[in-house]
C-alpha positions in Angstrom: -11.7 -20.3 0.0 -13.5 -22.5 2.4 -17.2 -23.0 1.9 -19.2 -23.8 5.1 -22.5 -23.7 2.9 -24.2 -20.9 5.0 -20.6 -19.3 5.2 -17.7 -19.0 2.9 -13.8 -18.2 4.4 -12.1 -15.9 2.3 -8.4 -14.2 2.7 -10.1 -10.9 1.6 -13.2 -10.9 -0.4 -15.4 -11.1 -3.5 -16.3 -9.2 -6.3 -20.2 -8.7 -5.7 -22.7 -9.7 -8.2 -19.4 -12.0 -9.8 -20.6 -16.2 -9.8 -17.9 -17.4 -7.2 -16.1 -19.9 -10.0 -15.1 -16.5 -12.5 -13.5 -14.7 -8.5 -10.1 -14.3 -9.4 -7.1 -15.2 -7.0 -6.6 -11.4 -7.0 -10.1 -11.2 -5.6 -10.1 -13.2 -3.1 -7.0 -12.7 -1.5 -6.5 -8.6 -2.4 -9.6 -6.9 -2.6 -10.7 -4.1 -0.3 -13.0 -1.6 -2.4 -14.5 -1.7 -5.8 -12.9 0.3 -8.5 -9.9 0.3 -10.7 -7.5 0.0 -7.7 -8.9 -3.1 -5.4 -6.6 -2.9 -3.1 -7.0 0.7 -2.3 -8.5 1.8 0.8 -10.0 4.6 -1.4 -13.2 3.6 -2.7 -16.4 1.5 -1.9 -15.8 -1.3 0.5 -16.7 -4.8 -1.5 -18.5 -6.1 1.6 -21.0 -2.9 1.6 -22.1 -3.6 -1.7 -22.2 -7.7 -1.2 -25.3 -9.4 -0.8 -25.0 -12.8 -1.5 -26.7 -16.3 -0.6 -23.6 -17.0 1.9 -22.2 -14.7 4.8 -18.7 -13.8 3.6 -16.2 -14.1 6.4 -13.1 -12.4 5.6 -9.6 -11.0 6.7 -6.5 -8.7 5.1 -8.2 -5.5 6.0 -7.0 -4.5 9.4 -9.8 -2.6 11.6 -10.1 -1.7 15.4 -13.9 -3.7 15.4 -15.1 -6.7 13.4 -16.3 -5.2 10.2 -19.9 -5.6 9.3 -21.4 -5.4 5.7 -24.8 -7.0 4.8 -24.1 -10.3 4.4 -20.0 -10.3 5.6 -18.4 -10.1 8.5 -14.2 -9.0 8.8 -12.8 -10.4 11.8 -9.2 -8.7 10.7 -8.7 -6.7 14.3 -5.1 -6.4 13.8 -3.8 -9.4 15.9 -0.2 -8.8 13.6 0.5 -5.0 14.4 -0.1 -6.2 18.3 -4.3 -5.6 18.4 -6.4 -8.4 18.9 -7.1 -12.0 17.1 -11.0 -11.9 16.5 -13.3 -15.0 16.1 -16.6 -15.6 15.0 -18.7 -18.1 16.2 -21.5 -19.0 13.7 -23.9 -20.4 15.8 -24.6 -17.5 18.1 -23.2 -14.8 15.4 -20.8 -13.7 18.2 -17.1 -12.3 18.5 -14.6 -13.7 20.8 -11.3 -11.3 20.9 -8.2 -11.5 22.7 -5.3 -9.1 22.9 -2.4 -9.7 21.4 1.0 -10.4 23.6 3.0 -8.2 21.2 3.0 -6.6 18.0 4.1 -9.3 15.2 4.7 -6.4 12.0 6.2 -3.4 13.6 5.5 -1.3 9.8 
Protein backbone atom coordinates (compact mmCIF):
# COMPACT_ATOMS: atom_id res chain seq x y z
CA UNK A 1 0.00 0.00 0.00
CA UNK A 2 1.25 3.35 -0.88
CA UNK A 3 -0.40 6.35 0.83
CA UNK A 4 -0.42 9.59 -1.20
CA UNK A 5 -2.52 11.29 1.66
CA UNK A 6 -5.53 12.21 -0.63
CA UNK A 7 -4.87 8.75 -2.38
CA UNK A 8 -3.85 5.40 -1.30
CA UNK A 9 -2.23 2.60 -3.97
CA UNK A 10 -3.59 -0.69 -3.43
CA UNK A 11 -2.89 -4.17 -5.42
CA UNK A 12 -6.75 -4.74 -5.03
CA UNK A 13 -8.68 -3.16 -2.36
CA UNK A 14 -10.10 -2.62 1.11
CA UNK A 15 -12.65 -3.90 3.16
CA UNK A 16 -15.02 -0.80 3.60
CA UNK A 17 -15.87 0.58 6.91
CA UNK A 18 -12.40 -1.65 8.18
CA UNK A 19 -9.64 1.11 9.93
CA UNK A 20 -6.76 0.62 7.31
CA UNK A 21 -4.10 -0.92 10.11
CA UNK A 22 -6.74 -4.27 10.87
CA UNK A 23 -6.87 -4.69 6.23
CA UNK A 24 -5.50 -7.85 5.92
CA UNK A 25 -2.78 -8.88 3.28
CA UNK A 26 -5.65 -10.93 1.79
CA UNK A 27 -7.48 -7.62 1.46
CA UNK A 28 -5.48 -5.75 -0.13
CA UNK A 29 -4.07 -7.76 -2.54
CA UNK A 30 -7.30 -10.33 -3.28
CA UNK A 31 -10.43 -8.70 -2.76
CA UNK A 32 -12.99 -8.05 -5.54
CA UNK A 33 -16.55 -8.26 -3.77
CA UNK A 34 -17.82 -8.41 -0.30
CA UNK A 35 -19.01 -11.70 1.03
CA UNK A 36 -17.64 -15.01 2.05
CA UNK A 37 -15.76 -15.47 -1.19
CA UNK A 38 -13.62 -12.10 -1.76
CA UNK A 39 -12.21 -13.00 -4.55
CA UNK A 40 -15.25 -13.92 -6.42
CA UNK A 41 -16.59 -11.91 -9.09
CA UNK A 42 -20.02 -12.86 -7.68
CA UNK A 43 -21.04 -10.50 -5.24
CA UNK A 44 -20.94 -6.63 -4.35
CA UNK A 45 -17.92 -4.94 -5.66
CA UNK A 46 -15.79 -3.55 -2.48
CA UNK A 47 -15.25 -0.24 -4.26
CA UNK A 48 -19.21 0.40 -4.60
CA UNK A 49 -19.70 0.19 -1.11
CA UNK A 50 -16.32 2.26 -0.12
CA UNK A 51 -16.48 5.63 0.93
CA UNK A 52 -13.56 6.63 2.70
CA UNK A 53 -11.45 9.81 3.49
CA UNK A 54 -8.89 8.79 0.58
CA UNK A 55 -9.56 7.87 -3.13
CA UNK A 56 -8.63 4.19 -3.42
CA UNK A 57 -6.67 3.53 -6.47
CA UNK A 58 -6.54 -0.02 -7.21
CA UNK A 59 -5.67 -3.00 -9.79
CA UNK A 60 -6.13 -7.06 -10.01
CA UNK A 61 -9.58 -6.77 -11.37
CA UNK A 62 -9.31 -6.77 -15.10
CA UNK A 63 -12.11 -4.42 -16.92
CA UNK A 64 -12.43 -2.97 -20.59
CA UNK A 65 -12.81 0.85 -18.76
CA UNK A 66 -11.17 2.36 -15.61
CA UNK A 67 -13.56 1.24 -12.93
CA UNK A 68 -15.28 3.96 -10.90
CA UNK A 69 -16.79 3.57 -7.34
CA UNK A 70 -17.37 6.55 -4.97
CA UNK A 71 -14.29 7.30 -3.78
CA UNK A 72 -11.95 4.55 -5.94
CA UNK A 73 -10.85 4.37 -9.18
CA UNK A 74 -9.48 0.74 -11.00
CA UNK A 75 -7.10 1.48 -13.57
CA UNK A 76 -6.73 -2.58 -14.22
CA UNK A 77 -7.63 -2.38 -18.24
CA UNK A 78 -6.07 -5.61 -18.96
CA UNK A 79 -2.56 -4.45 -20.18
CA UNK A 80 -1.47 -8.48 -19.33
CA UNK A 81 -4.13 -10.38 -21.60
CA UNK A 82 -2.92 -7.68 -24.51
CA UNK A 83 -5.60 -4.63 -23.55
CA UNK A 84 -4.32 -1.46 -22.47
CA UNK A 85 -2.04 -0.10 -19.47
CA UNK A 86 -4.21 2.66 -17.86
CA UNK A 87 -2.99 5.70 -15.73
CA UNK A 88 -4.36 8.07 -13.55
CA UNK A 89 -3.21 11.34 -13.22
CA UNK A 90 -4.37 12.99 -9.86
CA UNK A 91 -4.15 16.40 -10.59
CA UNK A 92 -6.65 16.63 -13.37
CA UNK A 93 -8.51 13.17 -12.36
CA UNK A 94 -7.77 11.91 -15.92
CA UNK A 95 -6.90 8.53 -17.71
CA UNK A 96 -4.06 8.16 -19.96
CA UNK A 97 -4.31 4.51 -21.92
CA UNK A 98 -2.15 2.84 -24.27
CA UNK A 99 -2.65 -0.37 -26.17
CA UNK A 100 -0.76 -3.07 -25.46
CA UNK A 101 1.90 -4.49 -28.16
CA UNK A 102 0.90 -8.12 -27.25
CA UNK A 103 -0.93 -10.12 -24.94
CA UNK A 104 1.49 -11.04 -21.86
CA UNK A 105 -1.11 -14.10 -20.17
CA UNK A 106 -2.54 -15.96 -23.09
CA UNK A 107 -5.19 -17.89 -20.20
Amino acid sequence: MIDLDTHLVVHAGLRPNVELHSQTTGDLTRIRVLGPDRESEEGIPWYHVYNGDKTVIFGHWPAAEPRRGPKAIGLDTGCVYGYSLTAYIIESDEFVSVTAKRAYNES
